[in-house]
C-alpha positions, 0 to 999 in steps of 0.5 A: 846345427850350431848358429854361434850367434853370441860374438863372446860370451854374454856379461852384464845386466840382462832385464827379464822382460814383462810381457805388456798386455792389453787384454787376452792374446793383446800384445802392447807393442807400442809400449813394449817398444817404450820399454825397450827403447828403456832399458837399452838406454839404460845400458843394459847388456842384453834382454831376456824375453818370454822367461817368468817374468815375461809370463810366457807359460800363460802365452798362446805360441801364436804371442810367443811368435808375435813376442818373438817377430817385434823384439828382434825388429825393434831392437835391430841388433843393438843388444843380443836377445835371448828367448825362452823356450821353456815347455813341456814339450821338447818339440814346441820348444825346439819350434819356438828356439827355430822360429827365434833363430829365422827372427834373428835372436841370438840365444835361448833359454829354458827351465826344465820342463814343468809339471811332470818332475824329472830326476837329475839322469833324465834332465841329462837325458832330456838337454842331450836330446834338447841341444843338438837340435838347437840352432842358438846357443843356449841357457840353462835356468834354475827356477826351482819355485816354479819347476819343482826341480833343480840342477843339481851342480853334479849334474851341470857338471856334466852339461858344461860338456854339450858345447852347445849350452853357454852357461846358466841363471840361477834364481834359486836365491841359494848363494852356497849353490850359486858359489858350486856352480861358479866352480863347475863353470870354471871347467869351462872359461866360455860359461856364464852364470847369472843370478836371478834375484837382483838383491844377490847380484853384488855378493854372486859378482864377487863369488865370480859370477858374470851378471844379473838376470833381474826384473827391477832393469827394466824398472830403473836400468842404470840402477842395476847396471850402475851396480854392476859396474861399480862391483866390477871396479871396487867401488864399494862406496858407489855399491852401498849407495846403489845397494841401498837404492836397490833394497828400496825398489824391491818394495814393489815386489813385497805388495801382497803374498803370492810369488805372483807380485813380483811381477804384479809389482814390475807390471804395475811400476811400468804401467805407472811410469807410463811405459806399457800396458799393466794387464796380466795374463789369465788367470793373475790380477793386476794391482788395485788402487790401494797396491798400486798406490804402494807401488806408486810412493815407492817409486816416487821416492825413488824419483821415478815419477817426477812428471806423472803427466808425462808420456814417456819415464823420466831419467832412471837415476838421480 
């Protein structure tokens, strides 16, 4: 049932795209089709829709679809798309991985199913039950915050041998478990492994790592792509200049307590920057004036906010 839609194996920046919202069950296409048009002239290598960031857990399968159906319009093959179909469901996540593939997607990715913790022979049980029924290639994602579970590496071991799944990202922010699943993706040459946290992506590309997965691309795409390519090629002057950079962006995510202003703070720098919408689903709360006035000088600093009359964001870098 395999549709090998990645012509080659995926490398590079993958933004985790937010989900622009007007209001319950609202999707912002206008503006989600600013935010692609963003990050895909920003050099981005691909684009990651209903993950975390994208808030897919709060989403009605009605907006997945939706989500789905005018991510693979807009972008029209320019970079591949992957999709997430994580659930507590094996069923509605096939649906969904189905639905992606009819639309024209190229890969999938889940987390392990939430809510209910599995132990590491289940997890086995449950991706070799998943992927033959999968009509994409797909990605295993580590998010132990949110799922209460991890991959051990033993046990991506032993998935690196259904041919089905493409390789991993990890957000764990653990660099001594990401250098293990470096090595068991080694038994594979095809096999990628992302890292979530992008202030771990010039250390994870030199562990042998393949990319970055990370919210602040779609932020300032060139930033994170800059950085990529500037490690790839040893360019360690231009790395610090851009880690520095980095570092400064990631004040946006720091504007509050909860887990939950990561993507409060992507959110609010877009909907400042004039991108999208800056509404949350049910039950989180946009920032207020005095967190988004934080947000707001950050990315000014940054120059990001060079012409906050204009309609559309004005060059990512400097």
């Amino acid at each position: 049932m395999k549709n090998k839609s990645l012509a080659k194996p995926l490398c590079g920046i993958v933004p985790p795209l937010v989900t622009p919202l007007f209001g319950r069950d609202k999707f912002d296409v206008a503006g989600f089709e600013r935010l692609l048009e963003h990050v895909i002239g920003g050099g981005v290598h691909g684009v990651f829709i209903l993950g975390t960031t994208g808030e897919a857990p709060s989403l009605s399968y009605r907006l997945r679809r939706e989500v789905i159906e005018q991510t693979c319009k807009i972008v029209r093959g320019r970079v591949p798309v992957l999709v997430g179909i994580t659930d507590t469901s094996i069923v509605e996540a096939i649906n969904l991985a189905r639905y992606a593939a009819e639309s024209g997607a190229q890969a999938l990715v889940t987390s392990a199913p939430y809510y209910f913790p599995a132990g590491q022979p289940e997890l086995i049980d449950w991706a070799q039950q998943l992927v033959p029924q999968l009509p994409l290639p797909l990605y295993i994602y580590n998010m132990p915050q949110m799922t209460k579970v991890t991959f051990e590496p033993e046990t991506i071991q032993q998935l690196t041998q259904l041919e089905g799944i493409a390789g991993l990202k990890d957000s764990s922010g653990d660099l001594n478990y990401y250098k293990k699943l470096v090595h068991v993706a080694k038994a594979r040459p095809d096999w990628r492994v992302f890292v979530g946290p992008e202030h771990l992506l010039v250390d994870t590309l030199r562990l042998g790592g393949h990319g970055g997965v990370n919210g602040g691309g779609q932020v300032d795409p060139t930033l994170l792509v800059g950085l990529y390519e500037a490690t790839l090629r040893g360019d360690n002057a231009t790395v610090e200049r851009l880690q520095a950079r980095l570092t400064k962006l990631g004040e946006i995510y720091r504007v509050g307590k909860h887990a939950s202003t990561v993507i409060k703070g992507v959110k609010c720098a877009l909907n400042l920057m004039g991108i999208c919408a800056g509404e949350l689903a049910e039950p989180l709360r946009s920032f207020k004036e005095p967190q988004r006035l934080i947000v707001e000088q950050c990315l000014t600093d940054l120059g990001l906010l060079p012409n906050r009359s204009a309609a559309q964001p004005a060059a990512t870098m400097a």
